[in-house]
C-alpha positions in Angstrom: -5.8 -61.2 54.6 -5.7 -59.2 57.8 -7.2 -56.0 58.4 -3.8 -54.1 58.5 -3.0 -55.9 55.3 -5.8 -54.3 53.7 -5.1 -51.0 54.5 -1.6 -51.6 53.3 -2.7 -52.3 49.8 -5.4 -50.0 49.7 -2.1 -46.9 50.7 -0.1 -48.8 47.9 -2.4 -46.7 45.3 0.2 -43.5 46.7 3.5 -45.9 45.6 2.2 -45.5 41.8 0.6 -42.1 42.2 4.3 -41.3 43.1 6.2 -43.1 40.5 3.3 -42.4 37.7 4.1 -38.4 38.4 7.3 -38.1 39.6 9.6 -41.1 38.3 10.6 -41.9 42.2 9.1 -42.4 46.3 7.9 -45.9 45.9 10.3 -48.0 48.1 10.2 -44.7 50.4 6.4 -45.4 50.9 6.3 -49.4 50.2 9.1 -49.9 52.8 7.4 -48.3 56.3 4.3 -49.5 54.4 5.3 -53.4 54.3 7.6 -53.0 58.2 5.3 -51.1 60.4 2.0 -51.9 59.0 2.5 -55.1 57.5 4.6 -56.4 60.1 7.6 -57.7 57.9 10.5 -58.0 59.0 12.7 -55.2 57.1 15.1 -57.1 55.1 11.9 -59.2 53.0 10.2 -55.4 53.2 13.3 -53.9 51.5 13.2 -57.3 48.8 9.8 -57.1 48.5 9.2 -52.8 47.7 12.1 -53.7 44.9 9.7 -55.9 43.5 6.3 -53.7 43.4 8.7 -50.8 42.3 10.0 -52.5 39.8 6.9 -53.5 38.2 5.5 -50.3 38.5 7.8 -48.3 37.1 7.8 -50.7 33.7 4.1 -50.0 33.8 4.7 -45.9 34.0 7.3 -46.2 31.5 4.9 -47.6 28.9 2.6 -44.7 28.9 5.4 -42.4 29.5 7.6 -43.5 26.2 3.7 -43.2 24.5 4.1 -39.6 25.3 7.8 -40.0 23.7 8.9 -38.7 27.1 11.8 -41.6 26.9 15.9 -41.5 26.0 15.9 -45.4 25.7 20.0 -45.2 25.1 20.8 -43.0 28.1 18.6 -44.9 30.3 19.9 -48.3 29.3 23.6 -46.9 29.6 22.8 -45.4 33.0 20.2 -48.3 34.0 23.7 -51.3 33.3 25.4 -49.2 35.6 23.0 -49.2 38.2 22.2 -53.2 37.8 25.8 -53.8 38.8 25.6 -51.7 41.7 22.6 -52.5 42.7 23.1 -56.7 42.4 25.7 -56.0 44.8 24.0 -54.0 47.3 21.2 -57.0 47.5 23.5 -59.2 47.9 25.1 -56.9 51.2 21.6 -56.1 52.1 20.5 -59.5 52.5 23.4 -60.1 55.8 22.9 -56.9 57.5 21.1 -56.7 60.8 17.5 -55.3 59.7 17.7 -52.3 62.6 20.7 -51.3 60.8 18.9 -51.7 57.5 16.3 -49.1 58.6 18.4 -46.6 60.0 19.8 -46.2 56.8 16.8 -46.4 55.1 15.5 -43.4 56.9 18.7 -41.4 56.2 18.1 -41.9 53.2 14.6 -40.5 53.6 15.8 -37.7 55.3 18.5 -36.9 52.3 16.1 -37.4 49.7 14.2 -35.3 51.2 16.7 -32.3 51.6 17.1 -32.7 47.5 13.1 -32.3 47.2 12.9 -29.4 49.2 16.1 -27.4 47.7 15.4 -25.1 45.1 15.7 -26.2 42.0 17.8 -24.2 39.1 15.2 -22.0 36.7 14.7 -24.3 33.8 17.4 -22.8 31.3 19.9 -23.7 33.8 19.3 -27.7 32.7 20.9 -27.6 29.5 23.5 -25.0 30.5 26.4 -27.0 30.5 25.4 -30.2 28.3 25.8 -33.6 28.5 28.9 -34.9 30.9 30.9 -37.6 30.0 30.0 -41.0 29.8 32.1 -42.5 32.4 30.6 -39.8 34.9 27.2 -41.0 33.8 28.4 -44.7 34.5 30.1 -44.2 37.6 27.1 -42.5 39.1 24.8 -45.1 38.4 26.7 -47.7 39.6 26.5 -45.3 43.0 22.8 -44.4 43.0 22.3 -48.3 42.1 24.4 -49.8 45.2 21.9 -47.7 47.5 19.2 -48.7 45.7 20.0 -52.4 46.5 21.2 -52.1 49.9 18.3 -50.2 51.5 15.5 -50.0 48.2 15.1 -46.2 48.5 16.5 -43.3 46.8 16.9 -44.6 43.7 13.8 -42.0 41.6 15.1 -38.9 43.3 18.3 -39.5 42.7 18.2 -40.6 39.2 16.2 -37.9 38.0 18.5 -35.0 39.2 21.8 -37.1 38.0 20.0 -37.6 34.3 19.1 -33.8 34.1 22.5 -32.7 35.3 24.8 -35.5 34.1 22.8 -36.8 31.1 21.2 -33.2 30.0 17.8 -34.2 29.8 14.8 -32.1 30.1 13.1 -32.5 33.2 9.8 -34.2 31.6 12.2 -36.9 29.9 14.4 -37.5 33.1 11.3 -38.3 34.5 10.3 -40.4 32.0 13.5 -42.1 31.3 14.6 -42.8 35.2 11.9 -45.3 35.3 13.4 -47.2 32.8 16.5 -46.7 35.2 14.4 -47.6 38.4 13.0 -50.7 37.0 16.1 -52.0 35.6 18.1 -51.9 39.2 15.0 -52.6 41.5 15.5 -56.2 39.3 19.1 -56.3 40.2 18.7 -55.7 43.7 15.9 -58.1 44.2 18.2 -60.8 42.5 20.6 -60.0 45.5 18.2 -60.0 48.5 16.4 -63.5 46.5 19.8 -65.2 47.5 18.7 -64.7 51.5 15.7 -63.0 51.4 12.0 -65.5 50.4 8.9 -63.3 49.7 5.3 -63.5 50.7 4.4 -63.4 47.1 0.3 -63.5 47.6 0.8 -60.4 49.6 3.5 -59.0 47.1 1.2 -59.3 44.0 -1.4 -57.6 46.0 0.5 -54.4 47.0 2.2 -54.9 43.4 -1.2 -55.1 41.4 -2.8 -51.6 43.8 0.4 -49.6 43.3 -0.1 -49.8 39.2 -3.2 -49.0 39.5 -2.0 -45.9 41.5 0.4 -45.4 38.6 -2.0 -44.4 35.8 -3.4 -41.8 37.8 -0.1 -40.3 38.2 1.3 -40.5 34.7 -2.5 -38.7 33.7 -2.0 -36.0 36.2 2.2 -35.6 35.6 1.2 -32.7 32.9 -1.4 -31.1 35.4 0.0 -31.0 38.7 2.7 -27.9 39.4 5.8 -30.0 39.7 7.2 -27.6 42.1 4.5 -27.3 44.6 4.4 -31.4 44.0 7.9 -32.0 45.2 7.7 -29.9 48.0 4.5 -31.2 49.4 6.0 -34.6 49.1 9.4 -34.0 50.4 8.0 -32.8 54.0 5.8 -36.0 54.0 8.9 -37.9 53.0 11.0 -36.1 55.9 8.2 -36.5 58.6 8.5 -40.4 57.7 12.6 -40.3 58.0 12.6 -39.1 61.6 9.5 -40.9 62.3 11.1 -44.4 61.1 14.6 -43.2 62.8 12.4 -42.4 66.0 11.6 -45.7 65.9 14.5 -47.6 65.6 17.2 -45.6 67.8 17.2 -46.0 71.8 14.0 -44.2 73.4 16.2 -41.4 74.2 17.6 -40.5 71.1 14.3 -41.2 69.5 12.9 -38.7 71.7 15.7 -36.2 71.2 15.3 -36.4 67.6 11.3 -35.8 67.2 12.3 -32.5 69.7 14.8 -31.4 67.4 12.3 -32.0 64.6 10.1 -29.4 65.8 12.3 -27.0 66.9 13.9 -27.2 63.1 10.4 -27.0 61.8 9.5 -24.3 63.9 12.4 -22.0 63.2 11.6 -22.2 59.5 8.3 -21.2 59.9 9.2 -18.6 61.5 12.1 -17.3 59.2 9.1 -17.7 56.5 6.5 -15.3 58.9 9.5 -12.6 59.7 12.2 -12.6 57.0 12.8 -12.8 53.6 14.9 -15.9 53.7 12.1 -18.7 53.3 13.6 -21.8 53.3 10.5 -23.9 51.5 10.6 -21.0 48.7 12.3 -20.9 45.5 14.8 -17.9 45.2 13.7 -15.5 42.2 15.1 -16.4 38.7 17.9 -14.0 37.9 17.8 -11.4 35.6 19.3 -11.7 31.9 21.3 -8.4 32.2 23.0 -6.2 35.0 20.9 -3.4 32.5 17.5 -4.6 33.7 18.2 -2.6 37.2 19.5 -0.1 35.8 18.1 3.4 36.2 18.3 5.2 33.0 21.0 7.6 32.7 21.2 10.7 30.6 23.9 9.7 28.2 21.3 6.8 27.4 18.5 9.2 26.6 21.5 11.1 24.9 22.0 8.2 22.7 18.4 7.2 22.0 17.9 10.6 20.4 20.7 10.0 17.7 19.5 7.0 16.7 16.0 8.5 16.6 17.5 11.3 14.4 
């Protein structure tokens, strides 16, 4: 095994880290992992990260549904949907061009990384309006799934929001339960690409056996590590990588252009962070229960207070 193969299993410990604590970012990391390190060529990169992710994430969900962090009937509902979809996308995948392949991968990157960074809602707002109905839960995972099987990323940050909003699962069980989601279409979409796509499988057991390792240490840390500051650390690495991995693959020009516009992005949030109060990496302030809580006390309250008193 080469030197650069090395390192690539030794970084594969970060693919379960990732799934272990936050139910999704494996292809996202096994994908640029396995292309520009590895040196495969993107479309048995793409089959292959379906693979390791899939694996993985049946690990995670074992010690996860210990925990009883697991909805085993909304995940196999949601997870069906999502085979389909996914099945499909492999079988796309596997006869497009694989510069076109990672151009959308890294869009993808870059989108899943917009959802990390967004605030999220305080967390009454998850069981606000309740479970939707079943044919919304269906039709997203048959959505979420066929980008999952054309491009292997974006399934774990996508699943998890869709089964807190759509499903009205807690955050820790959405977690839980989208690796039973993940695992079930990163199968599907790797019995697409396995119609066009043959695997280094020496190689893929490798990267597959380090990334489970990685995923015990984040399933013992996913009760210890502030989820919040978590998925904001990891959606900026996640959006360097998208315009990194779109740097590479577009014209030297546009490349170029992009990493500029990059900065200058970066740089005006920074500086809305130093010198205003509109800080785009921080979460707004929860709202208050009552329009009384602001409210200055008046004298027909102190009025009223007395005849109860009396």
């Amino acid at each position: 095994m080469s030197p650069m193969m090395i390192a690539v299993v030794g970084l594969a410990v970060l693919v379960g880290l990732s799934l272990g604590l936050l139910g999704g970012g494996g292809s996202i990391l096994v994908v640029p992992l396995l292309t520009y390190l590895g040196g495969m060529e993107p479309r048995e990169a793409i089959a292959s990260s379906l693979f390791v992710v899939g694996v993985t994430s049946l690990v995670s969900l074992l010690q996860h549904a210990r925990a009883g962090r697991v909805r085993w009937k909304t995940g196999l509902l949601f997870g069906a949907a999502g085979m389909v979809g996914a099945f499909a996308g492999g079988l796309v995948g596997g006869h497009i061009p694989g510069p076109v392949l990672m151009v959308a991968f890294a869009l993808m990157m870059v989108a899943t990384a917009t959802a990390m960074l967004r605030p999220r809602k305080a967390p009454g707002d998850d069981h606000a309006n309740g479970p939707h109905p079943v044919w919304r839960i269906l039709l997203d995972g048959l959505v979420v799934g066929a980008a999952t099987g054309l491009v292997g990323a974006g399934g774990g940050f996508l699943v998890v929001p869709a089964l807190v909003l759509l499903a009205g699962l807690p955050m820790s069980a959405a977690v839980g339960t989208s690796l039973l989601v993940i695992a079930l279409k990163s199968f599907a979409g790797l019995g697409g690409y396995m119609t066009s796509v043959s695997l280094d499988w020496p190689i893929v057991a490798s990267v597959t056996a380090a990334a489970v390792v990685g995923s015990f240490g984040g399933v013992a840390l996913a009760s210890r590590v502030p989820e919040q500051a978590l998925r904001r650390g990891f959606g900026f690495f996640v959006l360097a990588m998208g315009v990194f991995v779109l740097a590479q693959e577009l014209p030297a020009a546009a490349g170029v252009a992009l990493v500029l516009i990059a900065v200058l992005a970066a740089a005006l949030a920074v500086a809305m962070c130093l010198f205003t109060t509109r800080c785009p990496f921080r979460s707004p302030p929860p709202a208050e229960s009552g329009s009384r809580a602001h409210r200055p006390t008046t004298t027909s309250d102190k009025n009223t207070k007395e005849n109860h008193h009396v």
